[in-house]
TIDOLUM-520293 format. One record per atom (N, C-alpha, C): x, y, z; residue in one letter; atom name. Coordinates in Angstrom, 1 decimal. Each point is the difference from the previous one (the first is absolute). Last residue first. Example, Ala and Ser with C-alpha at 12.3 -4.5 7.8 and 13.67 -1.06 7.14 Angstrom:
<atoms>
<atom><X>12.8</X><Y>-2.2</Y><Z>7.1</Z><type>S</type><atom>N</atom></atom>
<atom><X>0.9</X><Y>1.1</Y><Z>0.0</Z><type>S</type><atom>CA</atom></atom>
<atom><X>-0.8</X><Y>1.1</Y><Z>0.8</Z><type>S</type><atom>C</atom></atom>
<atom><X>0.3</X><Y>-5.7</Y><Z>-0.1</Z><type>A</type><atom>N</atom></atom>
<atom><X>-0.9</X><Y>1.2</Y><Z>0.0</Z><type>A</type><atom>CA</atom></atom>
<atom><X>0.9</X><Y>1.2</Y><Z>0.0</Z><type>A</type><atom>C</atom></atom>
</atoms>
This chain:
<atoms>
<atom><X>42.3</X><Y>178.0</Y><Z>105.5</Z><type>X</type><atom>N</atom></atom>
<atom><X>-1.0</X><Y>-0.2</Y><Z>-0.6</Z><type>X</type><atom>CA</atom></atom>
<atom><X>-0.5</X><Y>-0.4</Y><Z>1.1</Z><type>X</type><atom>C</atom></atom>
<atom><X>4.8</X><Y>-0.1</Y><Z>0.3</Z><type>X</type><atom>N</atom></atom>
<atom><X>-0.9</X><Y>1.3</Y><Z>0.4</Z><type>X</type><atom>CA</atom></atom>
<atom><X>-1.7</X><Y>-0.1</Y><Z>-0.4</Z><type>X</type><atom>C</atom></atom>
<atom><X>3.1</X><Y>-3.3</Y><Z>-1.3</Z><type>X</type><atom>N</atom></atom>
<atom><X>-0.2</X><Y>-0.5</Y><Z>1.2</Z><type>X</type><atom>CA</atom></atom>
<atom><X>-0.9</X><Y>1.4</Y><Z>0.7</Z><type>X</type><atom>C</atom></atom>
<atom><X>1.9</X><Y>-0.3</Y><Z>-3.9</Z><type>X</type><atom>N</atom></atom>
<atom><X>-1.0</X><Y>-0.5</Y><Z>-0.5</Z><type>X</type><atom>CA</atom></atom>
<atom><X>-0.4</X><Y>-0.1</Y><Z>1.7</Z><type>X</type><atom>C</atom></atom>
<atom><X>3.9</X><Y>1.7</Y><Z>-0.5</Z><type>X</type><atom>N</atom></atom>
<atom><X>-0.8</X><Y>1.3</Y><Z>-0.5</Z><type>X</type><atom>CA</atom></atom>
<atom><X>-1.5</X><Y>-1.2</Y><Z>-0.4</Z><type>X</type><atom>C</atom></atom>
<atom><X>4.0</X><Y>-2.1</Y><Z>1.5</Z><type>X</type><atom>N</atom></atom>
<atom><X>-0.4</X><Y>0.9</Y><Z>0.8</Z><type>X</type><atom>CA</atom></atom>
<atom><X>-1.2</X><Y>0.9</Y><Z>-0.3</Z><type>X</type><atom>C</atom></atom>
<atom><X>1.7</X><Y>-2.9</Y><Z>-2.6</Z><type>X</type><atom>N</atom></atom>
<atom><X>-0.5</X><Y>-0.4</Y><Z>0.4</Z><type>X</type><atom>CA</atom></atom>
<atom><X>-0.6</X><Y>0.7</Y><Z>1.9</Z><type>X</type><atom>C</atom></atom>
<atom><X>2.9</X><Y>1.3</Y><Z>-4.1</Z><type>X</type><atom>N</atom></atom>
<atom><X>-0.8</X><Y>-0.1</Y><Z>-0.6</Z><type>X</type><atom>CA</atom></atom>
<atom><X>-1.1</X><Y>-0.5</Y><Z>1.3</Z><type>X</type><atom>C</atom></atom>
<atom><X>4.3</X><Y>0.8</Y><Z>1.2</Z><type>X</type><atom>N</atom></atom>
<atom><X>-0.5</X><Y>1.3</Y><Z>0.1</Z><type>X</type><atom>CA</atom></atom>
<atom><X>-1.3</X><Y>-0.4</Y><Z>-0.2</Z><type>X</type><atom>C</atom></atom>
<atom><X>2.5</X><Y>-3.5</Y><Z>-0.2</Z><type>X</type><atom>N</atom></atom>
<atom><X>-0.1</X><Y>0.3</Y><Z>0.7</Z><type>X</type><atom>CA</atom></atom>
<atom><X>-0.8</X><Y>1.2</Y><Z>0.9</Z><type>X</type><atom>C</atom></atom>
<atom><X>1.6</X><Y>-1.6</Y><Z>-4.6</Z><type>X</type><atom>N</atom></atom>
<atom><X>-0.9</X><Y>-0.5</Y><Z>0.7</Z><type>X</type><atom>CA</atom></atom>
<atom><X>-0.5</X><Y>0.2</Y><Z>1.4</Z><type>X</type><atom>C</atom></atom>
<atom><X>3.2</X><Y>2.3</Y><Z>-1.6</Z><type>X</type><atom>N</atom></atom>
<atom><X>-0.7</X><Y>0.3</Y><Z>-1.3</Z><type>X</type><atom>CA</atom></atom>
<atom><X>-1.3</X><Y>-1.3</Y><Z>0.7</Z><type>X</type><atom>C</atom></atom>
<atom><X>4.2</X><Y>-0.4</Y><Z>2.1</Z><type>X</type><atom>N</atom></atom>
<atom><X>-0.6</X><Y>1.4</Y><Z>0.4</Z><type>X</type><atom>CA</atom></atom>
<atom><X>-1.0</X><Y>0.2</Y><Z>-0.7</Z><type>X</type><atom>C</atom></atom>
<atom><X>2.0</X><Y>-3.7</Y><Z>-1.6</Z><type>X</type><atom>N</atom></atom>
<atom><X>-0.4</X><Y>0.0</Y><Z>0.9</Z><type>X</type><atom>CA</atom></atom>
<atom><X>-0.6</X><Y>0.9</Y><Z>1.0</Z><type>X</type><atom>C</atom></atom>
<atom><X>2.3</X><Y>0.6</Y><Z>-4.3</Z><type>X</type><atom>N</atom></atom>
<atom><X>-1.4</X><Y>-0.8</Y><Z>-0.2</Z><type>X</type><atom>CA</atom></atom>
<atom><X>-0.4</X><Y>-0.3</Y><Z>1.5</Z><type>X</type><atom>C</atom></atom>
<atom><X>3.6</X><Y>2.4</Y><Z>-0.1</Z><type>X</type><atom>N</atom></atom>
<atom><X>-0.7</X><Y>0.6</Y><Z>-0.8</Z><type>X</type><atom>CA</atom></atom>
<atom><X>-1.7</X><Y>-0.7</Y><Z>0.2</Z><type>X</type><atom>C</atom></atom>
<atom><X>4.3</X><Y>-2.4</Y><Z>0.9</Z><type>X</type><atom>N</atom></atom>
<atom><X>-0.4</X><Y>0.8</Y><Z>1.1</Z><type>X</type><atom>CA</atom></atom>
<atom><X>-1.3</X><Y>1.4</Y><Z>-0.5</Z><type>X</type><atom>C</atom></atom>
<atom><X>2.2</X><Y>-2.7</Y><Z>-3.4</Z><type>X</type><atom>N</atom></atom>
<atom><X>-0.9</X><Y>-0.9</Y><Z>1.1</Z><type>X</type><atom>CA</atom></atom>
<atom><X>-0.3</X><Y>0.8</Y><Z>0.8</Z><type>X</type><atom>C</atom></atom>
<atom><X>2.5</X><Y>2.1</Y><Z>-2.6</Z><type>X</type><atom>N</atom></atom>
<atom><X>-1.4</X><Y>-0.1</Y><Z>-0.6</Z><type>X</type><atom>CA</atom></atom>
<atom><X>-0.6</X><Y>-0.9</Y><Z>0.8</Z><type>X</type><atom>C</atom></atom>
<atom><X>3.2</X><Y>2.3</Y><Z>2.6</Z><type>X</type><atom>N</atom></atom>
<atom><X>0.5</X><Y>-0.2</Y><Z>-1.6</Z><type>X</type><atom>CA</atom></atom>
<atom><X>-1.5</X><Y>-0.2</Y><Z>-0.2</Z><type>X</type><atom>C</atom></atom>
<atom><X>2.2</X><Y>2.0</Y><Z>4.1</Z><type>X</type><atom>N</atom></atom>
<atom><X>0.1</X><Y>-1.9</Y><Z>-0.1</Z><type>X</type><atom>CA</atom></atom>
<atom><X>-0.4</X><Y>-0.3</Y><Z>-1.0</Z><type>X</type><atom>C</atom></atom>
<atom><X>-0.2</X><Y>4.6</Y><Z>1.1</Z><type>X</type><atom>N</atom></atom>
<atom><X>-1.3</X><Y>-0.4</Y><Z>0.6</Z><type>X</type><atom>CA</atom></atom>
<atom><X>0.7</X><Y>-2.1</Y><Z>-0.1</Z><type>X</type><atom>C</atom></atom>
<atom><X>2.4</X><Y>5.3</Y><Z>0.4</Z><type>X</type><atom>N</atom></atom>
<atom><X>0.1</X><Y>-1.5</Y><Z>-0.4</Z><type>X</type><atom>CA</atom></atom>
<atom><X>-1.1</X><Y>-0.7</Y><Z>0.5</Z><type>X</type><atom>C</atom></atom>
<atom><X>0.9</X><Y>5.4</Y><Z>-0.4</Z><type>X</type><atom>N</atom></atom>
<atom><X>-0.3</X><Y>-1.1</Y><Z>0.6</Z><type>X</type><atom>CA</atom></atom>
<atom><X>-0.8</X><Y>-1.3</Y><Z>0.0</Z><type>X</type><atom>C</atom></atom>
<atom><X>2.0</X><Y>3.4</Y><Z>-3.3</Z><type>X</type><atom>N</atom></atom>
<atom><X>-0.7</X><Y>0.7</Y><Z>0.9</Z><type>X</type><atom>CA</atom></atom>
<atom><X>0.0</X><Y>-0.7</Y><Z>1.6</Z><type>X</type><atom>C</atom></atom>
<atom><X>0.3</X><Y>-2.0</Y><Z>-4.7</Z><type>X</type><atom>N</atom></atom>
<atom><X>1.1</X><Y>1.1</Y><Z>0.3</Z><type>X</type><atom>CA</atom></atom>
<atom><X>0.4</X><Y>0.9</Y><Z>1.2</Z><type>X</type><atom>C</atom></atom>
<atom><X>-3.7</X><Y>-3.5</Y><Z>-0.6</Z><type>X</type><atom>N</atom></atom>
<atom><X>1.2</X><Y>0.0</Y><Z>0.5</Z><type>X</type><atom>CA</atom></atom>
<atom><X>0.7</X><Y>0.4</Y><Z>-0.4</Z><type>X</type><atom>C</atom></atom>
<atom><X>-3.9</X><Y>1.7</Y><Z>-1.8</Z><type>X</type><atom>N</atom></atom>
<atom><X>-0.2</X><Y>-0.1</Y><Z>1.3</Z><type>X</type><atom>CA</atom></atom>
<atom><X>1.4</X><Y>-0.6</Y><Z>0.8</Z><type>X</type><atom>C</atom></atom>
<atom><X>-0.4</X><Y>0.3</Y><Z>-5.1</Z><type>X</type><atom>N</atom></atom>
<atom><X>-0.2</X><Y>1.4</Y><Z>0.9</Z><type>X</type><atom>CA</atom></atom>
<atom><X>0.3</X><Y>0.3</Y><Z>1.6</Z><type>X</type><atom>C</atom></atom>
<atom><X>-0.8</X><Y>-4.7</Y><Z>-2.3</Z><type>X</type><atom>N</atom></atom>
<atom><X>1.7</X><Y>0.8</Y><Z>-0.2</Z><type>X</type><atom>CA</atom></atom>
<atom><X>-0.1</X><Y>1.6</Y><Z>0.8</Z><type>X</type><atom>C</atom></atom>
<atom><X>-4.2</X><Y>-2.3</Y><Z>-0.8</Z><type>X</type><atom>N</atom></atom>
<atom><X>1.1</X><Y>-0.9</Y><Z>1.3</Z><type>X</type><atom>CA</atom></atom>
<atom><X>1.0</X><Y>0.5</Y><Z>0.0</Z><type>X</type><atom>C</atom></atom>
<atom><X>-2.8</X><Y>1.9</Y><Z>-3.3</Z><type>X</type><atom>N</atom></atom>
<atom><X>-0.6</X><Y>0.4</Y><Z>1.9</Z><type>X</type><atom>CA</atom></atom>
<atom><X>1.3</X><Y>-0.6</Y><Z>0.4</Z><type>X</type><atom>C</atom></atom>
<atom><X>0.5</X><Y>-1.3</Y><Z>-4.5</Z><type>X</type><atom>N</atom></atom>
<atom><X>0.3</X><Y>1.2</Y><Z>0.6</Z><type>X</type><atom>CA</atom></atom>
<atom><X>-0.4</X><Y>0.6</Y><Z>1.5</Z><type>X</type><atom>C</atom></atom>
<atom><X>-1.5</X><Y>-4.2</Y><Z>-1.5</Z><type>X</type><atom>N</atom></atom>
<atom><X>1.3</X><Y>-0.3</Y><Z>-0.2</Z><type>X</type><atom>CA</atom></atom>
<atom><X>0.4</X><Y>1.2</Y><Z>0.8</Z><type>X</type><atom>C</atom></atom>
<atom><X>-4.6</X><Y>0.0</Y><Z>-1.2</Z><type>X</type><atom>N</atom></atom>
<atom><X>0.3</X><Y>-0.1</Y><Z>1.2</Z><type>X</type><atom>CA</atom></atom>
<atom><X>1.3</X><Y>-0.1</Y><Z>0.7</Z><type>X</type><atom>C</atom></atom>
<atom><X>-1.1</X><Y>0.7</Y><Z>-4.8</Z><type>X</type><atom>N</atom></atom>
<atom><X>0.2</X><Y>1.4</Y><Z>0.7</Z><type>X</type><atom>CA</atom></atom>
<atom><X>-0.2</X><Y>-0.1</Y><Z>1.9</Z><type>X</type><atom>C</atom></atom>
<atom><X>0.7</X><Y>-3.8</Y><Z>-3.3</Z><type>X</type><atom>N</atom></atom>
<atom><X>0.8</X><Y>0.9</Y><Z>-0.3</Z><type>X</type><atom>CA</atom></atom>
<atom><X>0.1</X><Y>1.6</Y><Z>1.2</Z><type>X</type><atom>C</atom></atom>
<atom><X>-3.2</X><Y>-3.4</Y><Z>-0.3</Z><type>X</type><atom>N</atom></atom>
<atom><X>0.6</X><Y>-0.5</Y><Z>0.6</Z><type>X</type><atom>CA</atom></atom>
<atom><X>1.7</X><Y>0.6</Y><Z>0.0</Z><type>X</type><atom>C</atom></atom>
<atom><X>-4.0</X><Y>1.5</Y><Z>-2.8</Z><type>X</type><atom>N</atom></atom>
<atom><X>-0.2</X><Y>0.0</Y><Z>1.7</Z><type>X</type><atom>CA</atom></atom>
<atom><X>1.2</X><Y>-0.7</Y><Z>0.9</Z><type>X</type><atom>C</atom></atom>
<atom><X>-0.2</X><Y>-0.6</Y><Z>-4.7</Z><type>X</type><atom>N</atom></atom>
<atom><X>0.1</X><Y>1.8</Y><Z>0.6</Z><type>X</type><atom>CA</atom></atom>
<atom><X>-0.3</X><Y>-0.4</Y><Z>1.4</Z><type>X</type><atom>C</atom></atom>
<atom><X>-0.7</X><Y>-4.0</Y><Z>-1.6</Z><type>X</type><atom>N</atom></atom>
<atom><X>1.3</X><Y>1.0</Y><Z>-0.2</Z><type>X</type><atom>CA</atom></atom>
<atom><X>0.4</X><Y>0.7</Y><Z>0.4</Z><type>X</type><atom>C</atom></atom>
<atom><X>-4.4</X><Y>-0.9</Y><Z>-0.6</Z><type>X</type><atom>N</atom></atom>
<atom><X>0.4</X><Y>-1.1</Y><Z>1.2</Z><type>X</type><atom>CA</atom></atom>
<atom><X>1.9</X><Y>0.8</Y><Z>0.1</Z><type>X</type><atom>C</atom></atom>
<atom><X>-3.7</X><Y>0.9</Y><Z>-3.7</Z><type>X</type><atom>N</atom></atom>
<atom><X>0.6</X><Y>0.8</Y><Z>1.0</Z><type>X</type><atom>CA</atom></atom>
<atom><X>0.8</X><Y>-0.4</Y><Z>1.3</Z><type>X</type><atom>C</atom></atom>
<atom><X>-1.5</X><Y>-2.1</Y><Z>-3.8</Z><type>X</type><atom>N</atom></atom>
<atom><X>1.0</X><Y>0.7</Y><Z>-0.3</Z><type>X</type><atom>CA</atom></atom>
<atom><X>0.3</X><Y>0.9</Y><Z>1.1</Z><type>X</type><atom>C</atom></atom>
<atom><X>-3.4</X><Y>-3.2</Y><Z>0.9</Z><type>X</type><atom>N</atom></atom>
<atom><X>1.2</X><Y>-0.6</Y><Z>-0.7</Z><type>X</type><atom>CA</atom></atom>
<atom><X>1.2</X><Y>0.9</Y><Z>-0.2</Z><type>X</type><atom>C</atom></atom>
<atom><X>-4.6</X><Y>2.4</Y><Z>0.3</Z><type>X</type><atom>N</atom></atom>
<atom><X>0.6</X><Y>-0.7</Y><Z>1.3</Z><type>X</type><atom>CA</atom></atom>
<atom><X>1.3</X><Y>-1.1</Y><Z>0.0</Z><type>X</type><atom>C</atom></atom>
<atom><X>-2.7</X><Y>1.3</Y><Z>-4.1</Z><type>X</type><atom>N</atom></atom>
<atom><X>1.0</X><Y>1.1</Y><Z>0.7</Z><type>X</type><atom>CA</atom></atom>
<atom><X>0.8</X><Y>-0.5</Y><Z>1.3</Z><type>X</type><atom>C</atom></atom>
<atom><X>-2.6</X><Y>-3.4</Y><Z>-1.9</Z><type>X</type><atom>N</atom></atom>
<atom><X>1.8</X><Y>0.3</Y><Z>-0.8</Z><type>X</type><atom>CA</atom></atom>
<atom><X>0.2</X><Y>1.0</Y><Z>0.1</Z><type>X</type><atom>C</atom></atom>
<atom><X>-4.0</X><Y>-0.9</Y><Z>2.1</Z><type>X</type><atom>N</atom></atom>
<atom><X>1.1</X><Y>-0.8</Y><Z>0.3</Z><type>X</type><atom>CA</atom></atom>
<atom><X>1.1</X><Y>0.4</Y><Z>-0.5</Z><type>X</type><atom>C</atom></atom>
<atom><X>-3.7</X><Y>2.3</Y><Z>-1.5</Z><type>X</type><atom>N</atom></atom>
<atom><X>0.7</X><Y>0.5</Y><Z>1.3</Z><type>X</type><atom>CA</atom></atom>
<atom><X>0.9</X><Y>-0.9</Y><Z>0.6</Z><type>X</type><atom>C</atom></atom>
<atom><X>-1.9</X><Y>-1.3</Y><Z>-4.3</Z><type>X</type><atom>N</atom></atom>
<atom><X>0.8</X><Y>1.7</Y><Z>-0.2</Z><type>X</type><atom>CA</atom></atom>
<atom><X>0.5</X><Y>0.5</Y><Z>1.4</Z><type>X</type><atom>C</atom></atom>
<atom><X>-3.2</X><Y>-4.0</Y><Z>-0.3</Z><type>X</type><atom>N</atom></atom>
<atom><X>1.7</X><Y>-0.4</Y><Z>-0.7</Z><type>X</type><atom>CA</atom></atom>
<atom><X>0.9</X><Y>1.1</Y><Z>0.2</Z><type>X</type><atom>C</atom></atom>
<atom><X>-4.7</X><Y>1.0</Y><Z>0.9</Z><type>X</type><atom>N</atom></atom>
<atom><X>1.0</X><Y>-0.6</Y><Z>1.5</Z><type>X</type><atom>CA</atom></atom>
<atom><X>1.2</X><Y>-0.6</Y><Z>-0.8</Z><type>X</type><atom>C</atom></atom>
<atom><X>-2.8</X><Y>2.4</Y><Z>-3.1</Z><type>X</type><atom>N</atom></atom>
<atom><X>0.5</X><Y>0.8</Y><Z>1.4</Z><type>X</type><atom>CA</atom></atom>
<atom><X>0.9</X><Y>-0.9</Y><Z>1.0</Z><type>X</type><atom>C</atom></atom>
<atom><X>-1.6</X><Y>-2.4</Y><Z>-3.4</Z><type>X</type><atom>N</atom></atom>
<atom><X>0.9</X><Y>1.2</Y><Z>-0.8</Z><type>X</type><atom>CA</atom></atom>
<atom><X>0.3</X><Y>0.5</Y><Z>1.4</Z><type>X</type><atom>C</atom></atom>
<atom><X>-4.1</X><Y>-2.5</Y><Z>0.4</Z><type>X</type><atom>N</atom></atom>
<atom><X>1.3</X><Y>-0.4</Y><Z>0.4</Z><type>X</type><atom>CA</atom></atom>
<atom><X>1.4</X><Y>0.1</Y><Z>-0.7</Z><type>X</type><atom>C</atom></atom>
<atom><X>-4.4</X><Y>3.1</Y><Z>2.4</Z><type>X</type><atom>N</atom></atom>
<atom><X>0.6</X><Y>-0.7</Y><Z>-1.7</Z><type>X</type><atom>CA</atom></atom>
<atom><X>1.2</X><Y>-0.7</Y><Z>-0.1</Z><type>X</type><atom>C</atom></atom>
<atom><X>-3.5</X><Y>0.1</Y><Z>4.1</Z><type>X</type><atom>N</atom></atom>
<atom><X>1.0</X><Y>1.5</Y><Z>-0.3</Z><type>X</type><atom>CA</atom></atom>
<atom><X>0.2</X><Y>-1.1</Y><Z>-1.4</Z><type>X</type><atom>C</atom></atom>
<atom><X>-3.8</X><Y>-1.1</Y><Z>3.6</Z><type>X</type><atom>N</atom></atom>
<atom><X>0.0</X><Y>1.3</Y><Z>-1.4</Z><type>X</type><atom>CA</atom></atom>
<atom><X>0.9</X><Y>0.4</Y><Z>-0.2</Z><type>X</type><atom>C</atom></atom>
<atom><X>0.6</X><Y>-3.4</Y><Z>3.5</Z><type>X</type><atom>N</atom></atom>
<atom><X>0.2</X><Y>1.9</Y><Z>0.0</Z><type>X</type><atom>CA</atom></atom>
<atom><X>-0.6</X><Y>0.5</Y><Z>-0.9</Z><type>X</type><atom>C</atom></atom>
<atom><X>-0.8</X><Y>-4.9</Y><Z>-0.5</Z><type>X</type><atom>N</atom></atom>
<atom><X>-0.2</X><Y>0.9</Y><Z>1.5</Z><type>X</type><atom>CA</atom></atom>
<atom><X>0.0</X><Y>1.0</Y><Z>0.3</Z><type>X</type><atom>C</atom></atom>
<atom><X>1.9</X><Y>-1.6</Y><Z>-4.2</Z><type>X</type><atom>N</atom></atom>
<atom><X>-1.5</X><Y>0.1</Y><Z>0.2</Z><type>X</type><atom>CA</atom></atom>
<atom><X>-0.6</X><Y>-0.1</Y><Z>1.4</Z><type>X</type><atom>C</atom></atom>
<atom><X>4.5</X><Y>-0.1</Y><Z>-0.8</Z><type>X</type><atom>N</atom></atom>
<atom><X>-0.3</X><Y>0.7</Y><Z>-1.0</Z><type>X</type><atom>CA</atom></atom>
<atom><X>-2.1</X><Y>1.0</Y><Z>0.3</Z><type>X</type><atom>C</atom></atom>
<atom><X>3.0</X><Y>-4.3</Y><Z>1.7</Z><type>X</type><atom>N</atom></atom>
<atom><X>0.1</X><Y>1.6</Y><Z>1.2</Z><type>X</type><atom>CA</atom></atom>
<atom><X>-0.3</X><Y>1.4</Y><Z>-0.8</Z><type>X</type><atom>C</atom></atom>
<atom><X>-0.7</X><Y>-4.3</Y><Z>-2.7</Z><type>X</type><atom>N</atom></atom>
<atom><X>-0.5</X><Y>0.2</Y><Z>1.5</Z><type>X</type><atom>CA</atom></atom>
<atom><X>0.1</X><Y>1.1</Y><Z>1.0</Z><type>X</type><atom>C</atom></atom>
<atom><X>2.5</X><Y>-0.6</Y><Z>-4.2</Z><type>X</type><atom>N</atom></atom>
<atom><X>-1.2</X><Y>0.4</Y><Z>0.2</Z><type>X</type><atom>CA</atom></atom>
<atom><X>-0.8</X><Y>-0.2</Y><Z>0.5</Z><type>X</type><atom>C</atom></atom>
<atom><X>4.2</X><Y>-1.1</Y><Z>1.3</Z><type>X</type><atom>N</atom></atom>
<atom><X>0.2</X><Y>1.4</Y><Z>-0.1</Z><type>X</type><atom>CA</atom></atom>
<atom><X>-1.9</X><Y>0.1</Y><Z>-0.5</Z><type>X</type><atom>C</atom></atom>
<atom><X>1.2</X><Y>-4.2</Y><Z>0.8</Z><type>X</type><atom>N</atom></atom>
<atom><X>0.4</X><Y>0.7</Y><Z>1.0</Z><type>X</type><atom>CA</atom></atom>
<atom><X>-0.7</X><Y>1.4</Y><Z>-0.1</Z><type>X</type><atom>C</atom></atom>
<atom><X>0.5</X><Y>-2.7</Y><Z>-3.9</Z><type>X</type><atom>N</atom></atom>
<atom><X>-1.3</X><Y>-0.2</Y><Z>0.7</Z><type>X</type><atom>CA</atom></atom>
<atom><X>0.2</X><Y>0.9</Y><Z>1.9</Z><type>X</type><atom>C</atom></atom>
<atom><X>3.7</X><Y>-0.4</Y><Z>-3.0</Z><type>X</type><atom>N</atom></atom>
<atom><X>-0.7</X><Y>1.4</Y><Z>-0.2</Z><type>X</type><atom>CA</atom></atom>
<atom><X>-1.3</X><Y>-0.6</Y><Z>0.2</Z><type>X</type><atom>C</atom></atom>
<atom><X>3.4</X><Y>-2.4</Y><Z>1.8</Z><type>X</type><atom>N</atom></atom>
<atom><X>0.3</X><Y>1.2</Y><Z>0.1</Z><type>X</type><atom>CA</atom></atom>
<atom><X>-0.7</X><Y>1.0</Y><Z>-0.6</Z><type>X</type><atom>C</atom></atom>
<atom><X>-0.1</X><Y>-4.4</Y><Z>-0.7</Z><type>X</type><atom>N</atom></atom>
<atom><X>-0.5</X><Y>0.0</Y><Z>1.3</Z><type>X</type><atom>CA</atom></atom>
<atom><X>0.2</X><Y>1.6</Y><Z>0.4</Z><type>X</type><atom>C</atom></atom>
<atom><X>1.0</X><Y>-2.0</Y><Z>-4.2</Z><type>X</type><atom>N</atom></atom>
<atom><X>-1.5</X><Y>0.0</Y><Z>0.2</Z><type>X</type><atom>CA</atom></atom>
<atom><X>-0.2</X><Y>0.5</Y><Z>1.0</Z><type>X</type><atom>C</atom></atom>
<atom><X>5.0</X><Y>1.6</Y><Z>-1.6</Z><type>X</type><atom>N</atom></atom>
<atom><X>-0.6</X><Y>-1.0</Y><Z>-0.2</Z><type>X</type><atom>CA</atom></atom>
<atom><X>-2.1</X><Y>0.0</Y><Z>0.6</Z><type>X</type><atom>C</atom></atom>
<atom><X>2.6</X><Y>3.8</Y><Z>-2.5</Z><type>X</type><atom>N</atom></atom>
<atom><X>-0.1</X><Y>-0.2</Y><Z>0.7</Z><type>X</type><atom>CA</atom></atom>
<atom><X>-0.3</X><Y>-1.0</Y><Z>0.2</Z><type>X</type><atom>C</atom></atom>
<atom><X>2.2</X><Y>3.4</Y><Z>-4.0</Z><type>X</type><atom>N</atom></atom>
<atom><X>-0.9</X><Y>-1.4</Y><Z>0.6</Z><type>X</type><atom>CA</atom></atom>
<atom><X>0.3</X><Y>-0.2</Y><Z>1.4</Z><type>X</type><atom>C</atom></atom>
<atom><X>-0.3</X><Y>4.9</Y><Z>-3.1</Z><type>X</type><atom>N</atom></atom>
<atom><X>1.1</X><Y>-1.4</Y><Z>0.3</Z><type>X</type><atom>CA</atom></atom>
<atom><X>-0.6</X><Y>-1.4</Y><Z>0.5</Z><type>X</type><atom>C</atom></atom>
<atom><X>-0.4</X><Y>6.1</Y><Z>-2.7</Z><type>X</type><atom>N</atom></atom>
<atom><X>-1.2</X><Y>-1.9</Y><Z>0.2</Z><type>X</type><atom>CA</atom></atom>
<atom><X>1.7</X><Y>-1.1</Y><Z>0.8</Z><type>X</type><atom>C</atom></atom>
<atom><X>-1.6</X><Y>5.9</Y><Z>-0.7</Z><type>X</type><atom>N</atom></atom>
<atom><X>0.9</X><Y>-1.1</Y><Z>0.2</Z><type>X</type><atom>CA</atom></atom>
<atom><X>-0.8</X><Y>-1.1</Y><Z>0.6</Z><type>X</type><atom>C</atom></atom>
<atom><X>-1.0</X><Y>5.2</Y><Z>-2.3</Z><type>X</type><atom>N</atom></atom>
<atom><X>-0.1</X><Y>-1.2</Y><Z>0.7</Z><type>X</type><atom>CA</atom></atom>
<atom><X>0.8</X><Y>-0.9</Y><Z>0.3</Z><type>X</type><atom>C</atom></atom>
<atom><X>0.2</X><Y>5.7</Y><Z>0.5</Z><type>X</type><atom>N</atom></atom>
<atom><X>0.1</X><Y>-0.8</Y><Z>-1.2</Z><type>X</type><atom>CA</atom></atom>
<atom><X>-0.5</X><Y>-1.7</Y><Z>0.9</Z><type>X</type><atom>C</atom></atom>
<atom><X>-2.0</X><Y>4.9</Y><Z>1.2</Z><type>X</type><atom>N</atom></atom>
<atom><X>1.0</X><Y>-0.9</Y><Z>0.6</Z><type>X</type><atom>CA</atom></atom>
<atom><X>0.1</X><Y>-1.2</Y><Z>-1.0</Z><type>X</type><atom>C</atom></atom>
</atoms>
């Protein structure tokens, strides 16, 4: 894996090697999963875009608001089974 150096201000990588040295994780690893997680935010929101289109082709759910609130809605149902 090639390296890369950038800068971070003080509070941000005392943070990180803190949560470094808690987890025993290397704080390479958790830079490396943030900035996957970062790039992935996208895609996801890309391929949730697509559900919502899929779905009101089909029958109109009210768009992405109505989306997010079914989406909460479901979310909280299914915590409430526990």
């Amino acid at each position: 894996m090639p390296g890369v150096s950038f800068y971070l201000d003080q509070s941000a990588l005392d943070t990180i090697k803190a949560k470094s040295k808690a987890s025993h994780t290397p704080v390479s690893r958790i830079i490396r999963e943030a900035v996957e997680q970062y790039l992935s935010h996208d895609e996801k929101r890309a391929a949730k875009e697509r559900v919502l289109s899929t779905l009101s082709k089909s029958r109109p759910l009210g768009g992405l608001k109505k989306w997010e609130e079914l989406h909460k809605e479901r979310t909280g149902a299914d915590a409430d089974r526990g």
